[in-house]
N, C-alpha and C positions, 0 to 999 in steps of 0.2 A: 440641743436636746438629745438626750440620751437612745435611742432608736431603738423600743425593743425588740421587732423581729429584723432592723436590719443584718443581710447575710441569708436572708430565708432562703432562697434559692440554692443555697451550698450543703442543704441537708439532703438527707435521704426524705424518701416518698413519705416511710411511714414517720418519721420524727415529723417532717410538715402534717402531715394527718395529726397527730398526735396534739401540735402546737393550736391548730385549727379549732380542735374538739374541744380545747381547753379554755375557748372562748364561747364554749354553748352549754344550758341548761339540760337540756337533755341527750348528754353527747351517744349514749347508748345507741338510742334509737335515730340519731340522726348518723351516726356511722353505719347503721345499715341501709338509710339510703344512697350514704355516699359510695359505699361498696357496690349495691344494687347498683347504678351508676356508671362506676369504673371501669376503663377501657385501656389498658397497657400503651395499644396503639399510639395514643395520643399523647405521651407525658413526654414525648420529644417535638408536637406540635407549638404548644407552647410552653407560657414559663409557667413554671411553679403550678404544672398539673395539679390541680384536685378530682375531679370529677367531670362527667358531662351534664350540663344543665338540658333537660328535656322538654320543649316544645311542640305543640298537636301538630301535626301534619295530616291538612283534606286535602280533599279533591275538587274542584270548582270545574261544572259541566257546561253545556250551554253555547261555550265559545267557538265562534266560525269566524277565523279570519281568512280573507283571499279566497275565499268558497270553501276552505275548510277547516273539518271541526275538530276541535281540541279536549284533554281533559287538562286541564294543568292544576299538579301537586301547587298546594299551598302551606307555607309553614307559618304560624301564626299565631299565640295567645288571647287575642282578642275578640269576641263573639260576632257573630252578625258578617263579617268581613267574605267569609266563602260562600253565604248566602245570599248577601248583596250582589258578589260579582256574579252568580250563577245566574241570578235574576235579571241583573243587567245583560250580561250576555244575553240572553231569552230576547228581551227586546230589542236586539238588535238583530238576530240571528238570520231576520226575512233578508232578504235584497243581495244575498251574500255576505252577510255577516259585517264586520268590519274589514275596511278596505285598508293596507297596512304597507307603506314604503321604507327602504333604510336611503335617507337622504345621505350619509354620508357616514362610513365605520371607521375611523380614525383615533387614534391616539394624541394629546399634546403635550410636550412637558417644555418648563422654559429654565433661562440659564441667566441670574440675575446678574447685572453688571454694571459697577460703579465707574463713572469717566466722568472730568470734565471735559471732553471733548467730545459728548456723543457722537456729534454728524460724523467725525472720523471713525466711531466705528461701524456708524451706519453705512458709509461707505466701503468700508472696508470687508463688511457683513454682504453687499454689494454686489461685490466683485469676485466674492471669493463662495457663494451662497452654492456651488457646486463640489467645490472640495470640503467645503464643513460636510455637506449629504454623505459624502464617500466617507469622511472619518468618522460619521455619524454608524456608518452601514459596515465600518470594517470594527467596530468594536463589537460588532456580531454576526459573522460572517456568516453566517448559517443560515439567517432570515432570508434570505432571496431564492431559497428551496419551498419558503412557503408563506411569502407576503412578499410586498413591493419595500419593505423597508424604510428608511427613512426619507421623506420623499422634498421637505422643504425649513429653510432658515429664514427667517421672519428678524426686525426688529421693533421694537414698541418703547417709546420714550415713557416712563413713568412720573417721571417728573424732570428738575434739571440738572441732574448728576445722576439718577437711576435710571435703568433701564432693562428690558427685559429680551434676551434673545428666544423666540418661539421656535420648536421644534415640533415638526408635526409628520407621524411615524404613522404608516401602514403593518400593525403585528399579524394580520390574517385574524385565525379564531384564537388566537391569545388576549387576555384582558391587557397585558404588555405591559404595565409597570416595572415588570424587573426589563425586560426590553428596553424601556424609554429610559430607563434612570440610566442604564450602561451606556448607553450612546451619551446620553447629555453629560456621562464623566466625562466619557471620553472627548467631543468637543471642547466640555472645560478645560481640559488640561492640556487642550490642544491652543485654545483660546490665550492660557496664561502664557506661552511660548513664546504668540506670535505678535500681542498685542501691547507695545510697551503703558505705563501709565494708565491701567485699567486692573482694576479688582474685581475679581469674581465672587462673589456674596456665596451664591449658591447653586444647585444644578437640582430639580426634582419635575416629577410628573407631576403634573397639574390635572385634578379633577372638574376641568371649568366643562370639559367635556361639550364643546359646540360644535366638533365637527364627529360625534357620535350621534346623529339627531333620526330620529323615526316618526313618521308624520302618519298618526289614524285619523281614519273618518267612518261615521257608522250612523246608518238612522233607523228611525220606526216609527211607523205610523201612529199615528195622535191616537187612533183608536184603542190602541193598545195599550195607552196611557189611562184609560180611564177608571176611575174606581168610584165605589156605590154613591159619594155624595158629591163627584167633580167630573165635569165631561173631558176625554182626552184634547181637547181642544185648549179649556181653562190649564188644566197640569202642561202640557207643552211650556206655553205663556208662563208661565209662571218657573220652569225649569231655564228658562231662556234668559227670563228676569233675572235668575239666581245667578246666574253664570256672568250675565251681565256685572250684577253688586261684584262676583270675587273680582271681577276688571277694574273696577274703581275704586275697592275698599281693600286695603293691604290686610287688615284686622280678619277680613271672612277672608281674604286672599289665602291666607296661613293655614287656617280648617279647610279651605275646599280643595288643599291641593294637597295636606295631611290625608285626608278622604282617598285621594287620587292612589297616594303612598301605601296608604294600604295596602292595597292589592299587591303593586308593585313590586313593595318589601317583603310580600309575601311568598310571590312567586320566587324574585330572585334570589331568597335564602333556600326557598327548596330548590333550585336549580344550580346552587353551589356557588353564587355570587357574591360580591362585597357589593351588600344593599347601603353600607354607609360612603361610597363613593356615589352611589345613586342619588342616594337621599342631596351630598353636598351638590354634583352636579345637578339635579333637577332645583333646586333653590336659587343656585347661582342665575340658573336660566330664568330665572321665574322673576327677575329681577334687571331682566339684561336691557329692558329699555328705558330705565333709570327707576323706577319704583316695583314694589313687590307685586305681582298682579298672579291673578288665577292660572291655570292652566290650557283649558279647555272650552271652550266656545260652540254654545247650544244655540241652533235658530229655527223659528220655524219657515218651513218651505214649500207650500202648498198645503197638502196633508201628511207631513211627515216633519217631526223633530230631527234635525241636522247638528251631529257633535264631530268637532275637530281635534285633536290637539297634537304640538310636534315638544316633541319632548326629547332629552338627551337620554337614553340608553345606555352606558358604558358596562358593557358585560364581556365576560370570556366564555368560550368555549368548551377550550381544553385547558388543561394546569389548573394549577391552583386548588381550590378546596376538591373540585373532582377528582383529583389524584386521590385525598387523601378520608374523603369523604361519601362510603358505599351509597349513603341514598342518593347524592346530588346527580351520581349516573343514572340509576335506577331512575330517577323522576327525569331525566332526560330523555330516558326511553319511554315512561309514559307519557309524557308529555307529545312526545315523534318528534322532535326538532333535532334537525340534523345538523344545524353549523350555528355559527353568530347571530347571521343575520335575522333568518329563521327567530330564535330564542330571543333577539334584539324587540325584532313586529308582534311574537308571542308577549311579551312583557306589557308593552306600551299597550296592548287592547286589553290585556287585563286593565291597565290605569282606566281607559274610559269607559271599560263597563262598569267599574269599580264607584266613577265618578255620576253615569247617570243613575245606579240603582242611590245611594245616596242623595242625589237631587231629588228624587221622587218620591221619598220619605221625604225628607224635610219641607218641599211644600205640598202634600198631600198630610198622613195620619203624625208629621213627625218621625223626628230620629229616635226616640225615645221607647216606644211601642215595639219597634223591630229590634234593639238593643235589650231590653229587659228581658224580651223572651229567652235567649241564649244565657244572659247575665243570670238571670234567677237560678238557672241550673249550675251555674260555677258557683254560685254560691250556699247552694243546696252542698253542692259534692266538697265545697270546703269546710262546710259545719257539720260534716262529717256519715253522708249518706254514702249508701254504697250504688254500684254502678245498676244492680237490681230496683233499687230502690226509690233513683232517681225521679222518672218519669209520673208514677203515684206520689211523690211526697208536692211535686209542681203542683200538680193538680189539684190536692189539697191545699196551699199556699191559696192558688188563685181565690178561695172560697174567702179566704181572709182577706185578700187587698192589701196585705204585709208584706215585705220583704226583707228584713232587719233579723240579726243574727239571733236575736232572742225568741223569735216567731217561730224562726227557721228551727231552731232545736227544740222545741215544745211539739212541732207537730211530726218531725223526724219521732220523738219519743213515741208520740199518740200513735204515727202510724206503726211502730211496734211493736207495743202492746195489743194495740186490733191482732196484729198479726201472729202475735202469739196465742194470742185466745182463740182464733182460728184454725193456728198450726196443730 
């Protein structure tokens, strides 16, 4: 097949612009959003620069972990998500807030390798499991000014000829990817020297991320649960119940820890994270004791709902998008989180506020009621109201019981025609 933009990459900015717009109906006006847009900075970040795509960024209040309170930046397109955690947080915020541990801030990557001889190189992985650490730690000599480095060599049979060498690296407040991959070259190439009749597949960081784990716990009294037609008692019971089902049912398992992700993803994009390293380790984990189960685990415990959950974390600190991305400093400094670990326990209590304000809709009024409210307004502002106009054209909608794009422009009209006749 003939390729027609292969080579894209080897033009100039505006001939890519140019190629772009000649794939859109109204290139006019959508080259002024792309220029609106445009940031010089970035067309060496990635490939084939176009633009930045812009995403809301809130503020989600409410949150006290370890006795203290938080605001944390949320970057997010989806409605309801800063409202939910704000609300969640609320109800946990009595007792000191949520309670938040870093079990363990680690890095892992492994170094695949084909033998049929495994036990020989388990042995020999063995014996030698202190000089791979050293060749590990001199292919970045620098880390021991500001982490413990690479601190262990593992093997894991994967079947009867593969196998997996584990490498598990101390980066301090680096996320350590580019870290861990340089060490696991260099073991590899240290590896093919030493080990005759063995093939090395491969050498990468692995996002299984278990030895990145952060354990919250947070409750609130039942009373606090209740609303006009259900006592905090029934809502408890019933949040507890739910949490239960995502434990047995993979199917609600996938939504309640999506729910979870929310937040999560939320946060750790405005905090200048790769939320899709999260995203793959918190699944991996969600799965680790042979089927997909929920995350977090609601009980009741006298008078108070008790939520748990440990979940893998893998965030950086410093590097990465923060170098090269002004707000993810800037929300670091609102947020106050001064290292990893900190921003590690900040993440993870987003998830379970994140997780009980959603439990709480869904068996009390519905997920559906607290979703519409926010949704109606995007979809007011995308049929074409203005930011003035907003909040009166809702309110009109609500009279109707509609919410469907032809409703939506009849009454955006009506309301400005009143308004002209008025003006």
């Amino acid at each position: 097949m003939n390729l027609k933009y292969n080579g894209f990459y080897k033009h100039d900015y505006l001939t890519r612009l140019d190629l772009v717009l000649g794939r859109i109906n109204n290139a006019e006006n959508s080259k002024v959003i792309i220029d609106g847009n445009y940031d010089s900075k970035f067309k060496n970040i990635i490939e084939n620069y176009l633009t930045n795509y812009q995403l809301p960024e809130g503020i989600a209040t409410n949150l006290v972990v370890n006795d203290r309170e938080y605001m944390v930046p949320m970057v997010t397109e989806e409605p309801s998500v800063i409202a939910a955690c704000s609300n969640g947080s609320k109800l946990l915020s009595d007792n000191g807030g949520i309670s938040a541990t870093v079990i363990s801030n680690l890095v892992d990557g492994q170094i695949i390798l084909k033998s049929k001889t495994p036990e020989t190189v388990e042995q020999y992985v063995t014996e030698n499991q202190a000089n791979l650490v050293k060749v590990a730690n001199l292919s970045h000599p620098s880390i021991k000014n500001y982490a413990r480095g690479a601190l262990s060599v593992a093997t894991r049979r994967l079947d009867g000829q593969y196998m997996s060498l584990d490498v598990t690296v101390d980066a301090g407040e680096a996320m350590g990817a580019n870290i861990v991959n340089s060490m696991l070259e260099a073991v590899k190439s240290y590896l093919q020297d030493e080990l005759a009749n063995v093939e090395v597949l491969m050498a990468i960081l692995t996002n299984d991320s278990h030895h990145a784990l952060v354990k919250v716990k947070g409750k609130t009294s039942l009373n606090q649960l209740s609303t006009r037609s259900m006592s905090g008692k029934i809502v408890g019971q019933k949040i507890s119940e739910a949490s239960y089902i995502a434990k047995i049912d993979a199917v609600r398992a996938t939504t309640h820890n999506k729910g979870i992700m929310n937040g999560i993803d939320a946060a750790a994009i405005a905090l200048g994270n790769d939320w899709r390293a999260l995203e793959s380790a918190v699944h991996s984990f969600a799965v680790k004791d042979g089927r997909y189960q929920g995350l977090t685990d609601w009980q009741i415990d006298d008078e108070y709902l008790v939520g748990e959950m440990t979940i893998p974390i893998p965030i950086g600190f410093i590097g990465g998008a923060t170098r090269v991305l002004p707000l993810a400093k800037i929300n670091q400094e609102i947020a106050q989180v001064s290292d990893s670990e900190q921003e590690m326990m900040l993440i993870a209590s987003v998830g379970l506020a994140q997780n009980l304000a959603a439990l709480k809709a869904l068996v009390t009024e519905g997920i559906q009621r607290g979703h519409m409210g926010l949704a109606v307004k995007s979809a007011v502002i995308a049929n074409g109201a203005t930011p003035d106009e907003v909040e009166k054209v809702v309110k009109m909608l609500a009279k109707t019981g509609q919410h469907d794009s032809e409703t939506i422009k009849k009454v955006i009209n009506n309301f400005r025609k009143e308004s002209n006749k008025h003006g």
